[in-house]
N, C-alpha and C positions, 0 to 999 in steps of 0.2 A: 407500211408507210404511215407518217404519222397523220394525226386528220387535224389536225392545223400546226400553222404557221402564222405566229400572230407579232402583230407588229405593235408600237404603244410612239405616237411622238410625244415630247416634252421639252422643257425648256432646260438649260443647261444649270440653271441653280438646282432644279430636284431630282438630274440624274445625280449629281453630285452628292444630295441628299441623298437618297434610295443608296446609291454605292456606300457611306459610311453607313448601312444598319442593313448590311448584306443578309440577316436571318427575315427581315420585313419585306426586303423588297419584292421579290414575285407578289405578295399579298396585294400590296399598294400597287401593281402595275395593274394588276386585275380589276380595278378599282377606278382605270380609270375612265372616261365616258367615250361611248361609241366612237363619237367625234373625232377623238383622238385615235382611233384605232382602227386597223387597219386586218380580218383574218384574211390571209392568201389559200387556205386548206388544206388539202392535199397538191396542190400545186407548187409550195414553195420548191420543193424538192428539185423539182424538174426544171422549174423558173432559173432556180441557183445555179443547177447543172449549165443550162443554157447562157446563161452568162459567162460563165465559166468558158464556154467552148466560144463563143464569140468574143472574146479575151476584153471583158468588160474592164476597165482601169479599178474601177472600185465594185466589188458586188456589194447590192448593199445585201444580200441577206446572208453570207459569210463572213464579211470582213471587218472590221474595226478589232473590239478588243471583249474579253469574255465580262460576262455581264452577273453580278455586280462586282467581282472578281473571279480568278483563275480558280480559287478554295471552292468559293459558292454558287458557280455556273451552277443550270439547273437547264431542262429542255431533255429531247429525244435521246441527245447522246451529250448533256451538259455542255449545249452548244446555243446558249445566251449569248448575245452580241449586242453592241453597244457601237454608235457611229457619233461622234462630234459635229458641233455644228461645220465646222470645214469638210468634214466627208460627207456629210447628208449634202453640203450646196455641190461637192462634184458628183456625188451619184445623182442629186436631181438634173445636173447640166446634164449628164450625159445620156438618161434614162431619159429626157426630153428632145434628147437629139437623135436617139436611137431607134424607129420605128418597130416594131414586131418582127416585120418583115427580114430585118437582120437574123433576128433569129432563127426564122425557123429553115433553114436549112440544114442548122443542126440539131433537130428534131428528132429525123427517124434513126439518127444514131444514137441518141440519148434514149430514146424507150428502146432499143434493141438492147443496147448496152442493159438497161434497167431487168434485161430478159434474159442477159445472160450471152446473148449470142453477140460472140466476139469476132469467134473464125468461122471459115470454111469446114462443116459438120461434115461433107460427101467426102467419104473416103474412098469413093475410084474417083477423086478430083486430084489436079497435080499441087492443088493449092491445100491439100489437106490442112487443116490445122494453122494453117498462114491467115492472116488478119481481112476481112471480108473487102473485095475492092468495093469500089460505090455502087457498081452497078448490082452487083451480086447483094448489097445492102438494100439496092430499091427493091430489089423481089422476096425480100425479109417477109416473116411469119404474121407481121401486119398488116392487116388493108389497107389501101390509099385512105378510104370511107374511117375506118378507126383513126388513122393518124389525123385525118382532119377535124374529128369531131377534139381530140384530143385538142390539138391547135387553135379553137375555136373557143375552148376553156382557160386555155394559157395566155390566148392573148385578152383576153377581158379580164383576168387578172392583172397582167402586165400590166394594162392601160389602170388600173386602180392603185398599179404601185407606183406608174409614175403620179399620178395626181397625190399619192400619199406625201411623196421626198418633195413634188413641185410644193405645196403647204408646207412643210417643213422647213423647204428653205429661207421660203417667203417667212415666215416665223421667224427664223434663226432658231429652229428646234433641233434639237437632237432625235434618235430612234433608239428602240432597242427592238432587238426581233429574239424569239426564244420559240421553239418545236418541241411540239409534244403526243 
């Protein structure tokens, strides 16, 4: 997993910029001051997933468009992203409307999944190899104690990435988010 997730806001004149001189731009985003930035760490991952599973209208840390293009994406798996100011004001409305608590429900299916365990492994079970029900999910290979501490980390991110997009929008800035 990668050990960050870093986010950069700015204003829509110098994405524009940084996009025409696609060989500079990572250089200059790195460049730019705490203030403006945002890392999530090893949590974006999961954070994303989780949005993802509660069918967030916009995530912001997968969705917009690749960053500074399609040619010159750069990140974990050339998964540079890039959100306008219209997507940063709906992910902030909704990431401000959204408490944690939405999320974690979907939780211990997203680190099972992340484990690999998808199905029923007991083979004198009738359910062999059939997709785990819930319940049989909640007595998954994690502790309650593990999955809470884990959730205890994700939501104190969360709460950093809504304060991230709430500045943002309030700004009229844009984002770019890139893993590495």
């Amino acid at each position: 997993m990668s050990v960050l997730g870093d986010f950069v806001r700015l204003d829509p004149e110098t994405l524009t910029q940084l996009r025409s001189t696609p060989v500079e731009a990572y250089e200059r985003l790195t460049l730019f001051p705490e203030a403006a930035r945002l890392d999530l760490g090893q949590a974006w991952r999961r954070l994303a997933a989780l949005m993802d599973a509660a069918h967030f209208p916009i995530n912001p840390i997968t969705a917009g468009s690749l960053y500074p293009d399609e040619r010159h994406a750069w990140g974990a798996q050339a998964d540079s992203r890039c959100l306008g100011v219209e997507e940063v004001s709906r992910s902030s409305l909704h990431l401000s409307r959204t408490p944690f608590d939405v999320l974690t429900p979907h939780l211990r299916q997203i680190l099972e999944e992340e484990q690999g365990i998808l199905v029923d492994l007991d083979p004198a079970s009738p359910q062999y190899l059939e997709p785990l029900s819930a319940e049989m999910a909640a007595d998954g290979p994690m502790s309650n104690e593990e999955i809470h501490n884990i959730q205890l980390v994700l939501a104190d991110r969360y709460e950093a990435l809504v304060a991230f997009f709430g500045a943002a929008a309030k700004g009229g800035q844009c984002t770019v988010f890139w893993a590495a």
